[in-house]
C-alpha positions as CSV (number, residue, x, y, z in Angstrom):
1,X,-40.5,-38.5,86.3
2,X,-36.8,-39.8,86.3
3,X,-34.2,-36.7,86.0
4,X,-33.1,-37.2,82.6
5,X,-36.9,-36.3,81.9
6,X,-37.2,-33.3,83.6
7,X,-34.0,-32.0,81.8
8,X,-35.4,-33.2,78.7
9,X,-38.2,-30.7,79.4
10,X,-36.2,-28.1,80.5
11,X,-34.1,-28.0,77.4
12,X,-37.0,-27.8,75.5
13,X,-38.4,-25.0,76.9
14,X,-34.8,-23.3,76.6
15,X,-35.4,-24.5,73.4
16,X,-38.3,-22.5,72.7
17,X,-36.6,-19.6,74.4
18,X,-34.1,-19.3,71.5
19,X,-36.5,-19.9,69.2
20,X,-38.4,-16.7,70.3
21,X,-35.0,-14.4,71.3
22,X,-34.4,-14.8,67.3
23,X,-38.1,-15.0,66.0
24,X,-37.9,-11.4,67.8
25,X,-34.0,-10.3,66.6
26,X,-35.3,-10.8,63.2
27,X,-38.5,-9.4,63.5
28,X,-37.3,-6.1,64.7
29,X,-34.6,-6.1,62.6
30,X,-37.1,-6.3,59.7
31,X,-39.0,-3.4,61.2
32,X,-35.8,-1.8,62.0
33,X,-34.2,-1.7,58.4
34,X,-36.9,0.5,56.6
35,X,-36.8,2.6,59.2
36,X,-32.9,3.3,58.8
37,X,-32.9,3.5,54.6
38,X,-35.9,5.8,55.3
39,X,-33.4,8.1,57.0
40,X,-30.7,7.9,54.3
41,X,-32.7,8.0,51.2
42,X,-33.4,11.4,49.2
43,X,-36.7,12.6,48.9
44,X,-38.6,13.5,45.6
45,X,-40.0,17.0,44.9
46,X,-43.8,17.4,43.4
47,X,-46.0,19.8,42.5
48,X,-45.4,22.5,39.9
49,X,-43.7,25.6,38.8
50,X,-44.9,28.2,36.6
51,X,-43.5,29.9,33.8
52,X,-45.1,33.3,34.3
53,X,-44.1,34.6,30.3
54,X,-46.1,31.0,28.6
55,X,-47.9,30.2,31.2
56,X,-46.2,26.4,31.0
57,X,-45.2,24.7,34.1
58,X,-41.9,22.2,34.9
59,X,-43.9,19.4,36.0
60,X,-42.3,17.7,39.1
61,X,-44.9,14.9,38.8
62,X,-45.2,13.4,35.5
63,X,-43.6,12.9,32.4
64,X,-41.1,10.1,35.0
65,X,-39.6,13.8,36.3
66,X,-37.3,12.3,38.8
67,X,-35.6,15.2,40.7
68,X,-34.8,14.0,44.5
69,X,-33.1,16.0,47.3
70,X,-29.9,14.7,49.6
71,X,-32.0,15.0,53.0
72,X,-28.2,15.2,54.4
73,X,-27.2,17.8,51.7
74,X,-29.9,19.2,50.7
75,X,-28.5,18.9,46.6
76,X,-31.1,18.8,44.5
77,X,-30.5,15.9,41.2
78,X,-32.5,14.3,38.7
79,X,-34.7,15.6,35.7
80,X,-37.7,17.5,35.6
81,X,-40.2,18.4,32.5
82,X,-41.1,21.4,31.0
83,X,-43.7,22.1,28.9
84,X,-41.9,24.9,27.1
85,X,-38.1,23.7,27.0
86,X,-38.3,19.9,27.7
87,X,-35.9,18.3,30.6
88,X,-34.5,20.2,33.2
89,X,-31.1,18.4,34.4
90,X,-31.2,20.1,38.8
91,X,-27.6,18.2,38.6
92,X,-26.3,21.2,36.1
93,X,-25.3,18.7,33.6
94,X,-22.8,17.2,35.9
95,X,-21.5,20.4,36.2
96,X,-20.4,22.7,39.4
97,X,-22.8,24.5,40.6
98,X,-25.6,22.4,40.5
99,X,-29.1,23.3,42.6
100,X,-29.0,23.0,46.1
101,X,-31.2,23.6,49.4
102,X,-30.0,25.1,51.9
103,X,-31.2,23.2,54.6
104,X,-30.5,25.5,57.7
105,X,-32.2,28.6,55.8
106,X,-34.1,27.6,53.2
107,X,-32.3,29.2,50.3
108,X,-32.4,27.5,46.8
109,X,-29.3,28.3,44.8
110,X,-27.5,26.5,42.0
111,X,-27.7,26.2,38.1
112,X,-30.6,23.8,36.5
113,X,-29.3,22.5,32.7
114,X,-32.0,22.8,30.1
115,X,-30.8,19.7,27.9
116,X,-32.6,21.1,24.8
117,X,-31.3,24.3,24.5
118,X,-28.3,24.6,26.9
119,X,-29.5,27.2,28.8
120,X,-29.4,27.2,32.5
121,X,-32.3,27.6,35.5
122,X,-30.6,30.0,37.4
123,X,-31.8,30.3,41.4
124,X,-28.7,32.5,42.5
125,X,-28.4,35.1,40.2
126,X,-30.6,37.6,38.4
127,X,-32.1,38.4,41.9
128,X,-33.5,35.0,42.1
129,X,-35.4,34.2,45.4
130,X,-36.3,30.5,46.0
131,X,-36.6,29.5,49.3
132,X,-37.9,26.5,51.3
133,X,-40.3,26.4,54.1
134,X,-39.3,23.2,56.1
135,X,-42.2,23.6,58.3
136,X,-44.9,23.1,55.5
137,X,-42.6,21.8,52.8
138,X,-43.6,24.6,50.3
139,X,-40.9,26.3,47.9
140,X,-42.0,30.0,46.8
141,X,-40.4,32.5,44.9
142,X,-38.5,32.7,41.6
143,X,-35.9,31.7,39.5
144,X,-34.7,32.7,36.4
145,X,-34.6,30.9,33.2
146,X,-32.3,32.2,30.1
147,X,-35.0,30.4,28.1
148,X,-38.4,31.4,29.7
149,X,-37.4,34.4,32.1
150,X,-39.5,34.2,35.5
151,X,-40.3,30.7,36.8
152,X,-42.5,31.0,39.8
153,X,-42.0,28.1,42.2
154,X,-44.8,28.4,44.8
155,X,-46.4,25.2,43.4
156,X,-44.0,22.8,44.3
157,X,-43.7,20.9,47.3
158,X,-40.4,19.6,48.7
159,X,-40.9,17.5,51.8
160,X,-37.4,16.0,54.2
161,X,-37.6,13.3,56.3
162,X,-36.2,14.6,59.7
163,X,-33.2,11.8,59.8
164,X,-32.8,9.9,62.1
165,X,-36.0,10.3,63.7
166,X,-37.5,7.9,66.0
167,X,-34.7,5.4,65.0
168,X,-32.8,5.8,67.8
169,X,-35.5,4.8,70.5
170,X,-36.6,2.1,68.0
171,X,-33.1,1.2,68.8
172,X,-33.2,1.3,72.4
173,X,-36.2,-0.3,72.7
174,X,-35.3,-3.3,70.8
175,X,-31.7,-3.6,72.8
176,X,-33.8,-4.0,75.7
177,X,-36.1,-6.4,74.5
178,X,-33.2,-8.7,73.8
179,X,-31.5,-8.4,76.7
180,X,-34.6,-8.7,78.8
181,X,-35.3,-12.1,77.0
182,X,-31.2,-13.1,76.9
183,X,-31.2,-13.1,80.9
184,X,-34.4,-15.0,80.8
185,X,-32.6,-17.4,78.9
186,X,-29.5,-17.1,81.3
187,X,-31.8,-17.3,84.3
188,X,-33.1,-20.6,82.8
189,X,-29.6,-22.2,82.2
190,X,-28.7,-21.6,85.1
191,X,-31.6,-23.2,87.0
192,X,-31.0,-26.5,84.7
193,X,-27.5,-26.4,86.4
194,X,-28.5,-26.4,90.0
């Protein structure tokens, strides 16, 4: 073999090293991507409350109900239904004051817009007392309605991604996977000089 042969060879198989360094960049950055919108993305609540005077629920499930949480915020939007009153609006109508978690204690507080009748889902006032239980996800306790009175809350489930998890070694991991294979790829080049 003459020695524009062998560097023939050798630039295919540096060839075939950039091939894989960016087969792998983009495969990891495919597994990579869900993993970061998974961290910034709200998360829905499901499950149901009960209206203790009709015995209705507000239906977190069906009826397209749509009412997310800010895992960064913990504010509660979107529209759940009601067998008694219709659509809840957990954004207050656009309005201050609109439903929140707390996220470092678990309190629920806000105003919830009932769009048929105006009338607000209170959770701060009227000695209201929804809270949170990050550990299982469960909401208990009860909120007010000027509509329905007592709305019992200990059948709805409200589960938070923990942000940011596991994305940062996913991170780390992948960095040094592509620099391990860059040097290889250095190391080659410069062996082709020599």
């Amino acid at each position: 073999m003459n020695y524009a042969t062998i560097k023939l060879i050798i630039m295919k198989h540096i060839l075939k090293q950039k091939l894989f360094i960016i087969t792998v960049s983009v495969l990891l950055g495919m597994f990579l991507a869900p993993a970061l919108a998974f961290a910034a993305t709200s998360e829905s609540i499901s499950g149901t409350a009960g209206v203790v005077n009709t015995g209705g629920t507000i239906d977190f499930d069906n009826y397209n109900s749509n009412a997310v949480v800010d895992p960064e915020t913990g504010a509660i939007s979107g529209y759940v239904w009601s067998q008694d009153i219709g659509w809840i609006d957990f954004s207050n109508n656009g309005e201050a004051d609109s439903v929140e978690v707390n996220l470092d204690d678990g309190s629920v507080s806000g105003l919830a817009y009932a769009l048929n009748t105006g009338a607000h889902v209170d959770f701060t006032n009227y000695n209201s007392n929804v809270v949170w239980d990050p550990e299982s996800g469960m909401l208990s306790g009860y909120g007010w309605s000027e509509d329905l009175g007592w709305i019992d809350f200990s059948g709805a489930l409200l589960t938070l991604p923990e942000t940011g998890q596991n994305v940062v070694p996913i991170i780390f991991v992948s960095l040094i996977l592509f620099l391990g294979a860059a040097s290889l790829l250095i190391r080659e080049r410069a062996v082709v000089r020599l």
